[in-house]
N, CA and C of each residue as an Amber inpcrd file, in Angstrom:
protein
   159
 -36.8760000 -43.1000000  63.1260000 -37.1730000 -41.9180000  62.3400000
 -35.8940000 -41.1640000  61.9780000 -34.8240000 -41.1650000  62.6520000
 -33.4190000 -40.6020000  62.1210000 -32.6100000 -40.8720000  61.3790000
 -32.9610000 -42.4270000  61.3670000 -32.3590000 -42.9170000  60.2840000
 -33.0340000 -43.2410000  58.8600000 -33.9970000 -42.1520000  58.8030000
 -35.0720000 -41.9560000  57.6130000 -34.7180000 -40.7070000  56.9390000
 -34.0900000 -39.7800000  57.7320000 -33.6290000 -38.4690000  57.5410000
 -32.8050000 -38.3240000  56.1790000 -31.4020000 -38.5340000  56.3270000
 -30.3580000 -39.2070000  55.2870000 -31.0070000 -39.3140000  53.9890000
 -31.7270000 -40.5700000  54.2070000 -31.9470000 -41.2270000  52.8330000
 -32.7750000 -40.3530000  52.3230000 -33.8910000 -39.6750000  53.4010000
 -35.1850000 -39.0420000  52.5540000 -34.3200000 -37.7780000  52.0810000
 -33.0190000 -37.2820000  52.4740000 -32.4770000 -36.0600000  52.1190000
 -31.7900000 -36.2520000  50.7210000 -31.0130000 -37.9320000  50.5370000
 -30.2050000 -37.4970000  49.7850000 -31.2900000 -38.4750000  48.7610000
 -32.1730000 -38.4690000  48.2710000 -33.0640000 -39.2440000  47.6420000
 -33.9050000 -38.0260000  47.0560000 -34.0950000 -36.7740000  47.7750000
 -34.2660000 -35.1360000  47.4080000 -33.7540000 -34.7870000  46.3960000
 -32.2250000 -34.6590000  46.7770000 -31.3190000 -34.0980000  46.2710000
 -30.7180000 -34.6860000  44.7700000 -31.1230000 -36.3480000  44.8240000
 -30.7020000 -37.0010000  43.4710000 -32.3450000 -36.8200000  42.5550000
 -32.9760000 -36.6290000  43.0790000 -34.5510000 -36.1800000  42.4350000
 -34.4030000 -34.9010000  42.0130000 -34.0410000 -33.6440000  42.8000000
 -33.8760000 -32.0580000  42.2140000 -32.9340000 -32.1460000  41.5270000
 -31.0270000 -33.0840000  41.6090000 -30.6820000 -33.0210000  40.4590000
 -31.1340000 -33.7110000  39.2280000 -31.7500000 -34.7650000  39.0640000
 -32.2510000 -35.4230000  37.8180000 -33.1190000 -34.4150000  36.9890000
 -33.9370000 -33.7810000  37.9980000 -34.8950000 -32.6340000  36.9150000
 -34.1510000 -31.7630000  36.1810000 -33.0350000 -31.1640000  36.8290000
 -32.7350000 -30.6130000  35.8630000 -31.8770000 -30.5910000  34.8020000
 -31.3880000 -31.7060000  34.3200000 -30.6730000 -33.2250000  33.5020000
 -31.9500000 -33.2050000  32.5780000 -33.2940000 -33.2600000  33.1680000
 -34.4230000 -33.2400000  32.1670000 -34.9550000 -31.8570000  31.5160000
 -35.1440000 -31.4180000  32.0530000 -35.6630000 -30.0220000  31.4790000
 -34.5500000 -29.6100000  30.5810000 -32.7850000 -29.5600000  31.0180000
 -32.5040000 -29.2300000  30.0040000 -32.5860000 -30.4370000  28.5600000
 -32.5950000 -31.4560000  28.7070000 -32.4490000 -32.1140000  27.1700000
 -34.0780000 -32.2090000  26.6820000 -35.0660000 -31.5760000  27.2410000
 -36.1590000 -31.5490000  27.1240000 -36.4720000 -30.0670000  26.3210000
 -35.4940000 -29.2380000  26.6680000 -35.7760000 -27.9340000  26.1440000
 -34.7160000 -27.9590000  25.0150000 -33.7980000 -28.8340000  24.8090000
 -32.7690000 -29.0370000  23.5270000 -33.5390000 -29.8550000  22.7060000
 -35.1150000 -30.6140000  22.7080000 -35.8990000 -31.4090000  22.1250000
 -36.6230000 -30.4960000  21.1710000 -37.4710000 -29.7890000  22.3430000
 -38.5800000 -30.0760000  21.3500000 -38.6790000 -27.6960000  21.7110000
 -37.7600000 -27.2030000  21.9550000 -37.7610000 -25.8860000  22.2970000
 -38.7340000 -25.3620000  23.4010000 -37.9340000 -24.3550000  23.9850000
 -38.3410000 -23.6060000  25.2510000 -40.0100000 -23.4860000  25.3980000
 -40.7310000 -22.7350000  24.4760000 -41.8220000 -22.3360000  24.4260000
 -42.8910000 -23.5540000  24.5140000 -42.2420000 -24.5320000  23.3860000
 -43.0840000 -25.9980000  23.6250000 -43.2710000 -26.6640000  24.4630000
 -41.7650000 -27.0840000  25.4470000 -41.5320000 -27.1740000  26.2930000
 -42.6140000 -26.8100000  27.7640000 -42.3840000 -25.4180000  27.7880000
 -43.5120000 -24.8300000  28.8560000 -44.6080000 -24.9000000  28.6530000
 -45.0890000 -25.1670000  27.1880000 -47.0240000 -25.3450000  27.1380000
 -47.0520000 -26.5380000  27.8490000 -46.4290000 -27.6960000  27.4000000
 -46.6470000 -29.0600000  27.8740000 -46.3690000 -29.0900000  29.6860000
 -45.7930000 -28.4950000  29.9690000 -45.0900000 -28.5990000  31.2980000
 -46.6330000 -27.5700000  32.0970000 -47.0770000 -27.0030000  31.8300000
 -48.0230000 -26.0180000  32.0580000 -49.4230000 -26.7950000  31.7940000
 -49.5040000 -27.3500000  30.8050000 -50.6590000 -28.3140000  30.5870000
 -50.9880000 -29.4870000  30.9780000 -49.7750000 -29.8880000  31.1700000
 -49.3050000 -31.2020000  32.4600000 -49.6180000 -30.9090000  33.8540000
 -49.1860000 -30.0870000  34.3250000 -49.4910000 -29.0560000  35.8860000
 -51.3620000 -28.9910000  35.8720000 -51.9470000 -28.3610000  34.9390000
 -53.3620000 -27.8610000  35.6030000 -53.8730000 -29.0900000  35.0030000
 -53.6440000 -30.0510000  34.1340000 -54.5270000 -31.2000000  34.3920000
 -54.2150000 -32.4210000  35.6420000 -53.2690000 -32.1060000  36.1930000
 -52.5170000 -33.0140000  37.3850000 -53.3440000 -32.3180000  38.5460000
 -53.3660000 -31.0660000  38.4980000 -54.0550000 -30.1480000  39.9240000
 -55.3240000 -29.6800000  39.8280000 -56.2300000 -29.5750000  38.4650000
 -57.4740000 -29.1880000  38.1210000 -58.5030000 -30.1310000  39.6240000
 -59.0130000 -29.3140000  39.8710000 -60.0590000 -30.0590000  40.8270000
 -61.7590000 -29.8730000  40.5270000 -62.3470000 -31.3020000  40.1810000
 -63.2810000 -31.6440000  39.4280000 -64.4840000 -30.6490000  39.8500000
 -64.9050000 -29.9170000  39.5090000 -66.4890000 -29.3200000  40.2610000
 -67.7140000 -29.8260000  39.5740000 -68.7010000 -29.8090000  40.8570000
 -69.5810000 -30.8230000  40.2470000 -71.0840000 -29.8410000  40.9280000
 -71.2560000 -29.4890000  39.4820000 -72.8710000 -28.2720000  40.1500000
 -74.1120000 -29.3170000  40.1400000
């Protein structure tokens, strides 16, 4: 398990920097505002939880 540590840390850290490598050429695409609908509309259909009456 310690030697899981490392990798799961620096495998974090190359993941939190890549996002934001994306967001910005993502917000030089298609603009800020567009940007956040999709990113926002992406989010509650990824987390929406189905109810069933």
């Amino acid at each position: 398990m310690r030697r899981l540590a490392p990798v799961a840390l620096l495998s974090i850290t190359v993941i939190w920097g890549w996002t934001f490598v994306l967001v910005k050429e993502g917000m030089e695409l298609v603009g800020p505002f567009t940007f956040l609908v999709c990113r926002i509309i992406l989010a509650c259909s990824l987390t929406e939880t189905p109810t069933f009456k």
